[in-house]
C-alpha positions as CSV (number, residue, x, y, z in Angstrom):
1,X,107.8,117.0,107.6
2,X,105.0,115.2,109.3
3,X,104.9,111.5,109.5
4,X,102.9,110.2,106.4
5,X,103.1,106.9,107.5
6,X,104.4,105.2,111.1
7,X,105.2,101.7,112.0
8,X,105.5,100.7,115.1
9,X,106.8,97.4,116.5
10,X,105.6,95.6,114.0
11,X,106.3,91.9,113.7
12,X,104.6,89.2,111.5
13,X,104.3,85.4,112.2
14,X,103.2,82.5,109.9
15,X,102.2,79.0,111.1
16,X,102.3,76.8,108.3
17,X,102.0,72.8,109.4
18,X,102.8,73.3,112.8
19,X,106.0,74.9,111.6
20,X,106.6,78.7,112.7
21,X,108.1,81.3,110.7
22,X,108.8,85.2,112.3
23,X,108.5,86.7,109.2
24,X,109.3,90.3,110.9
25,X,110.7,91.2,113.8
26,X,109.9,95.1,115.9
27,X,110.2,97.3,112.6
28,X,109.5,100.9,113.6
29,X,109.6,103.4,110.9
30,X,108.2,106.8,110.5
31,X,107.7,107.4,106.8
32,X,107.2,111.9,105.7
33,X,104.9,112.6,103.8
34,X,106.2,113.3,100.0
35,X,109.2,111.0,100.7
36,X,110.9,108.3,98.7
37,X,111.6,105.5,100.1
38,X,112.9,102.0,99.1
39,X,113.2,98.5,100.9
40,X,116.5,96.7,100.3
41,X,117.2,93.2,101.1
42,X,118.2,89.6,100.0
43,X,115.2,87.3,99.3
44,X,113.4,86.2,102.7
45,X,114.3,89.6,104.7
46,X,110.7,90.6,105.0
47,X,110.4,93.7,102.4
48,X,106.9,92.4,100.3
49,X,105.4,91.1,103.5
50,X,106.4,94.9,105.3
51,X,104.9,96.4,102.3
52,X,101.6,94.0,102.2
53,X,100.9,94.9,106.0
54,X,101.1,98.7,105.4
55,X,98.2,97.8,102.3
56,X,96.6,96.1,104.2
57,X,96.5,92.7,103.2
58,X,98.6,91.6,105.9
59,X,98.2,92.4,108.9
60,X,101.0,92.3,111.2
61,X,100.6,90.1,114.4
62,X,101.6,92.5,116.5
63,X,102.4,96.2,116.8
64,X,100.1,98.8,114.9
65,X,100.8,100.6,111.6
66,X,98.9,104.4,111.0
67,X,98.2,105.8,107.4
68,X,97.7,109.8,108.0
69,X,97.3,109.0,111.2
70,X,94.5,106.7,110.6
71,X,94.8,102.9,111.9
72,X,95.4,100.2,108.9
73,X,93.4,97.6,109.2
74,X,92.7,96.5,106.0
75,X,93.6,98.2,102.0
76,X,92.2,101.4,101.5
77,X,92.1,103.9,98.5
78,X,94.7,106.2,100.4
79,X,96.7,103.6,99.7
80,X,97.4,102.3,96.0
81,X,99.6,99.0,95.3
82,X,102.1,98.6,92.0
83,X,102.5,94.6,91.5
84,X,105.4,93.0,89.5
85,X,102.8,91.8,87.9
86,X,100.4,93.2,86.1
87,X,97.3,92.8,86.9
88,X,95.6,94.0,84.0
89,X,92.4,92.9,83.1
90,X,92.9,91.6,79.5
91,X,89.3,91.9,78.5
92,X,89.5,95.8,78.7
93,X,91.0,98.4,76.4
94,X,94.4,100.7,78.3
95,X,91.4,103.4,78.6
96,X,89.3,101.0,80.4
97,X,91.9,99.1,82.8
98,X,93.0,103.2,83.7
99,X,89.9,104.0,84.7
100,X,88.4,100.8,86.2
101,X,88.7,102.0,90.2
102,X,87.0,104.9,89.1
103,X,84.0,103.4,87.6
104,X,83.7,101.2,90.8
105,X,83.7,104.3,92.6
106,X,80.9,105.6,90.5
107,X,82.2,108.6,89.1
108,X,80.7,110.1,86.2
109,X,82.0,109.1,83.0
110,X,82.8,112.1,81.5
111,X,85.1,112.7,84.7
112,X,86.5,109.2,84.3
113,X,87.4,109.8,80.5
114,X,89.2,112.9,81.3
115,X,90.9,111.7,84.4
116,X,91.8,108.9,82.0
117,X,92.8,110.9,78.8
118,X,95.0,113.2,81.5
119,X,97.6,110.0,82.7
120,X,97.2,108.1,79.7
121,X,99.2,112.0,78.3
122,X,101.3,111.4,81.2
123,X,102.6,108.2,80.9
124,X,103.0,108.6,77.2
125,X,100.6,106.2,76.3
126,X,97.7,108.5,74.6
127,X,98.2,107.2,71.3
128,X,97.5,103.4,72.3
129,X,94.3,103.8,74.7
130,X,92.3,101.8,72.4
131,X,94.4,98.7,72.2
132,X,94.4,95.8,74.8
133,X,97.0,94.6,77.3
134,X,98.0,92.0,74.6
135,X,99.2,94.5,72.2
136,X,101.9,95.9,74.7
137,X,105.3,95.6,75.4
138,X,105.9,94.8,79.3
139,X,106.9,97.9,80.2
140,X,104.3,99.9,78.4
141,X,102.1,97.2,80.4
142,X,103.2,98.4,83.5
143,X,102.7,102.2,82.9
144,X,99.0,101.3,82.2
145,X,99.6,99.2,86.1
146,X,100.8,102.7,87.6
147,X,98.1,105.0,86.0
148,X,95.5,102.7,87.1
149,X,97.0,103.6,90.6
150,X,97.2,107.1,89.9
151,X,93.5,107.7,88.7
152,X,92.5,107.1,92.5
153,X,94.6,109.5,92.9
154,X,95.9,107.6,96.3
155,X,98.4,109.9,98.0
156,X,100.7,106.5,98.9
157,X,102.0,104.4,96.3
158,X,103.5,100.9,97.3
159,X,105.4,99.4,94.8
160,X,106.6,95.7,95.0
161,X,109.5,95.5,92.1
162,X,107.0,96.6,90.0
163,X,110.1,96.8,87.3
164,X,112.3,93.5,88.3
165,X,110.6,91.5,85.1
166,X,111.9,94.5,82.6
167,X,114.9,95.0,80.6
168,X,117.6,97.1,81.8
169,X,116.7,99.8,79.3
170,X,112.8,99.9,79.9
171,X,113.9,100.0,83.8
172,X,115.9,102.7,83.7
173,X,113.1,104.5,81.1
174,X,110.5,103.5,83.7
175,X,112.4,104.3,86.3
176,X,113.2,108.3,85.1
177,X,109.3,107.8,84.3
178,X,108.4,107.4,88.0
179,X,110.8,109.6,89.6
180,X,109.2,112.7,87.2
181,X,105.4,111.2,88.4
182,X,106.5,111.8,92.0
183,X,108.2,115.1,91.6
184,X,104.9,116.3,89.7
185,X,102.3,114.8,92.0
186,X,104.6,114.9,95.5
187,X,103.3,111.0,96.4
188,X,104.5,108.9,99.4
189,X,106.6,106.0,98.0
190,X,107.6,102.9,99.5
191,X,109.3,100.6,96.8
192,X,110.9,97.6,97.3
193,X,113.8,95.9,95.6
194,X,116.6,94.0,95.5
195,X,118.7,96.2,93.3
196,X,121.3,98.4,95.0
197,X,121.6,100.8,91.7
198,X,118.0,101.0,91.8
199,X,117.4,101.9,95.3
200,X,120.3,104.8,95.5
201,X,118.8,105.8,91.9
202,X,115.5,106.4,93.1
203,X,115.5,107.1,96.9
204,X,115.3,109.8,99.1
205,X,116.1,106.9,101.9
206,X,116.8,103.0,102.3
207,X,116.1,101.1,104.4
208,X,118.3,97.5,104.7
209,X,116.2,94.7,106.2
210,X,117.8,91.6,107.9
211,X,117.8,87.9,106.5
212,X,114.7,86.7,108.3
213,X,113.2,87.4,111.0
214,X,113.3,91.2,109.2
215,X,114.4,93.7,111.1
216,X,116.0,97.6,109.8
217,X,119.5,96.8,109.8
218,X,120.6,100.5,108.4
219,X,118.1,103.4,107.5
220,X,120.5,105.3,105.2
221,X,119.7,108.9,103.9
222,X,120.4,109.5,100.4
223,X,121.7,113.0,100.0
224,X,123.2,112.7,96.2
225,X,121.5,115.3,94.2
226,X,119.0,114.5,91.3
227,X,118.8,113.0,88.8
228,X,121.3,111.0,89.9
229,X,124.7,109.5,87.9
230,X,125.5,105.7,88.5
231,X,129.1,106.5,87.2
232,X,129.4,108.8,89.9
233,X,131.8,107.9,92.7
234,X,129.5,109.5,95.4
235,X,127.2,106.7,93.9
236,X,129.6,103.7,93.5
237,X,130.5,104.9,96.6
238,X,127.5,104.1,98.2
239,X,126.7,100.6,96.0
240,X,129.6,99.8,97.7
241,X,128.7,100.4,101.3
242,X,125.0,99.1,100.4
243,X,126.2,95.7,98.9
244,X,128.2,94.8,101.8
245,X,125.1,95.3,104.1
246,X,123.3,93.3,101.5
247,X,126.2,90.5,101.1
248,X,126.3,90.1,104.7
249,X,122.7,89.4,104.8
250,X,122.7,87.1,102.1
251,X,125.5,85.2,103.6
252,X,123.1,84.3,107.2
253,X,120.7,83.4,104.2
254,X,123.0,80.6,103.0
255,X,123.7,79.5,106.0
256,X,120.5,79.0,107.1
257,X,119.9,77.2,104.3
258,X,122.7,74.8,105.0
259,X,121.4,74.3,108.0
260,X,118.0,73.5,107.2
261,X,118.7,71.2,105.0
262,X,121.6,69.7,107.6
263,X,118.5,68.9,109.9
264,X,115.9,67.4,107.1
């Protein structure tokens, strides 16, 4: 498979007060097209700021990142972004949020309504197209947050725990949701989380990132087959392997905190 999406030697710096922060450190990663892949790490390795730099709405300080073999250098609709939050404009109706990019992009509305009509089936959200972001549960919010996305039909999706506010059952309904979106429609996925079960559930790969500065600590191929059992022992087998990278990581975390606050 042909790389979708490459990062190379990226690194990202923030000067805040005259205090310096490497946020990331040389990340390279070459990304295939149609492939799954997740960001793991404590809080503070790097994964949202990664994933903002390859929207576009960070760029890194130094090294270069390529969409399709096309610089980044700033968002693009090749490139569609899944918040945590929602983002929903509370004004509109589920139909008009859905197709919002669309009618910025002046398409014609009878394309828009059945572009709209088409997810809204998808999603399983036909029957409440009239209502308004009020009306919905949180995780029916955020399948209104990923059609939006998928009317642009962007061939990347970047997700940045767009489930981590949910309840364990709307996750994992979500989460079966999304894997049967990307089967169908074959999208380049980057999703970041802090949840080992979610990563190995969804993934094709993860990638671990260091306590800050972030660097790829492991880039682990998931081979368990689909859909995947977290009772398994191939699974638990894995969790386990996954949350002692993670532990590890969150241990330097601790004690750079203990440190920091040693020296204030």
């Amino acid at each position: 498979m042909s790389a979708h999406i490459v990062i190379e030697n990226v690194s990202k710096v923030f000067e805040t007060d005259g205090r310096r922060m490497v946020a990331l450190e040389n990340i390279d990663l070459q990304i295939p097209r149609g492939q799954f892949v997740c960001l793991l790490g404590p809080s503070g390795c790097g994964k949202s700021t990664l994933l903002n730099a390859v929207a576009g709405f960070a760029p890194p300080t130094r090294g270069g990142i390529t969409a399709d073999g096309a610089p980044v250098i700033g968002p693009g609709p090749e490139r569609g972004m899944v918040f945590q939050e929602y983002a929903l404009f509370p004004w509109m109706t589920v139909e008009q949020n859905v197709g919002f990019g669309l009618e910025i992009k002046g398409v014609a509305k009878a394309a828009i309504a059945a572009r709209v009509a088409e997810l809204l089936k998808l999603l399983s959200l036909e029957d409440f197209g009239k209502r308004y972001p009020k009306d919905l549960s949180g995780g029916m919010r955020q399948r209104v947050a990923i059609a939006r996305v998928l009317a642009l039909d962007s061939p990347i999706m970047l997700m940045d725990e767009p489930f981590g506010a949910l309840d364990a059952l709307t996750r994992r309904n979500l989460q079966d949701e999304l894997l049967r979106i990307w089967a169908k429609l074959k999208k380049t996925v980057i999703f970041v989380t802090h949840s080992i079960e979610e990563a190995i559930y969804l993934a094709d790969r993860i990638v671990v990132m260091t306590y800050r500065p972030g660097t790829v600590k492991r880039d682990i191929m998931v081979d368990l087959p689909r859909m995947r059992d977290p009772a398994a022992p191939e699974f638990n087998a894995l969790k386990r392997e996954l949350g002692q990278l993670v532990m590890e990581e969150q241990q330097r975390h601790h004690e750079a905190e203990m440190k920091s606050a040693a020296v204030d």
